[in-house]
C-alpha positions in Angstrom: -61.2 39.0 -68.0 -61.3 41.3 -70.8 -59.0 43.9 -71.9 -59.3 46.9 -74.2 -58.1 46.7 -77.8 -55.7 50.0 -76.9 -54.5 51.2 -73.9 -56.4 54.2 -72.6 -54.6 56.9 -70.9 -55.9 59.1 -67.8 -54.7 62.9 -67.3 -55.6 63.6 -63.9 -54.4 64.3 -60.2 -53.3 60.6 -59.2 -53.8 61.7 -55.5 -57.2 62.8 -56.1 -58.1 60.0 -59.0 -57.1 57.4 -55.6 -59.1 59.1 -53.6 -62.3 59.3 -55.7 -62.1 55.1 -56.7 -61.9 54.6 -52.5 -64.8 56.5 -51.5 -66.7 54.7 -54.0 -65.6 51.8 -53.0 -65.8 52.3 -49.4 -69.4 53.7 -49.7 -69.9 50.7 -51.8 -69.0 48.7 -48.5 -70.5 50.6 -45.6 -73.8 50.3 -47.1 -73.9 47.0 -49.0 -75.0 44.4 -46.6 -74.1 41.6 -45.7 -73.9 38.8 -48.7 -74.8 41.7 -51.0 -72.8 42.5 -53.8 -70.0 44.8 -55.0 -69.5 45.1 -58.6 -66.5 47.9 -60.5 -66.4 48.3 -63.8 -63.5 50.2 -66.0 -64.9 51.1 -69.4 -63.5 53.6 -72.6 -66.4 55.6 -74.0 -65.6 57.8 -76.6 -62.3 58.7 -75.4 -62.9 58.8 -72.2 -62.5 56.9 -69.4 -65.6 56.0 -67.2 -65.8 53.9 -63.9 -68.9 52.3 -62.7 -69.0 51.1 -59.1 -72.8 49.4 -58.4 -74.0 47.7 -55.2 -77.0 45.7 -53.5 -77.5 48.6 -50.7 -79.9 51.2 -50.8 -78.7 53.4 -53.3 -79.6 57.0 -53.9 -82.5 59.0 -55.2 -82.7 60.9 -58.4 -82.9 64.1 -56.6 -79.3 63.6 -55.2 -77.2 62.5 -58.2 -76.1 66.1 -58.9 -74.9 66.8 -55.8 -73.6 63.5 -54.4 -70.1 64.3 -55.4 -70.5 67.8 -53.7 -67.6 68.6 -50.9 -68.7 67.6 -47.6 -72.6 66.4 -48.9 -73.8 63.1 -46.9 -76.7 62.1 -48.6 -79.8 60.9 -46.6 -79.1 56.9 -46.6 -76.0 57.8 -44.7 -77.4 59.7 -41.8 -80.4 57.4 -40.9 -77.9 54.7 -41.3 -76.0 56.3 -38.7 -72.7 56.2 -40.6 -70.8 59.6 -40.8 -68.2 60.7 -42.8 -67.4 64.2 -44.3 -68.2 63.1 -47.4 -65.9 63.2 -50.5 -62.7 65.9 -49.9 
């Protein structure tokens, strides 16, 4: 394990910070199969904070990066895979 050389502080709602790291994750789980693999990653770049969550399932196309984190969107994979949700809230 490796931990930054300074502490890195977050300015955020912590209610809505929680909620965005479990949908990831969750996603992450719905559609990773079984034996696949769940990886989450905390980095600082330039100041900032960035969390990386990456999985063995199907992923996502190009088309729907920009929107993925839309209120309410449910992206393709997760209709034919016949898991609903509302998407992120």
């Amino acid at each position: 394990m490796r931990y930054a050389p300074e502490p890195l502080y977050v300015q955020g709602d912590a209610v809505r910070l929680s909620q965005i790291v479990t949908n990831l994750l969750n996603n992450a789980a719905k559609f990773t199969p079984p034996r696949g693999r769940i990886d989450i990653a905390l980095a600082a770049t330039g100041g900032q904070a960035v969390i990386t969550v990456a999985d063995t399932g199907p992923g996502f196309t190009p088309q729907d990066e920009h929107r993925m984190f839309d209120m309410f969107v449910q992206l393709e994979p997760a209709l034919s895979a016949g898991a609903g949700g509302l998407g992120l809230a």
